[in-house]
N, C-alpha and C positions, 0 to 999 in steps of 0.2 A: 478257745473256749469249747469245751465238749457237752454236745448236749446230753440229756441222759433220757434216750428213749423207753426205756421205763413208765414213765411217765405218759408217753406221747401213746402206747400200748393198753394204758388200763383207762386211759382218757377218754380213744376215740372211739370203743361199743360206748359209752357213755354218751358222748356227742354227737353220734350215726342214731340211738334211739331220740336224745332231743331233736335233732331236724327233725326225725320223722314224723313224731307226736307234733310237734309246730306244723309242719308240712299240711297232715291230715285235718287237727282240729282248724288250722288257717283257712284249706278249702270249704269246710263246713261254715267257718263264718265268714266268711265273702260270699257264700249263696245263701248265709241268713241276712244278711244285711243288703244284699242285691233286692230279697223277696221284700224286705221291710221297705224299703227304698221305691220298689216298685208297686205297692201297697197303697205307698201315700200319693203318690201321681196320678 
């Protein structure tokens, strides 16, 4: 079975920019949610 890295090339800048945006906006809300959290205590 041959894979066809083609695909695997035009894929991964696509999949390196979604972690990264997941990544960033993730740590932005874990320290909204940390501040909301410690808000209500």
């Amino acid at each position: 079975m041959d894979i066809d890295f083609r695909v695997a090339i035009v894929l991964a800048p696509i999949a390196v920019a979604a972690g990264w945006a997941l990544f960033n906006i993730g740590a932005a809300a874990l320290r909204q949610l940390q501040s909301f959290l410690n808000k209500e205590a």
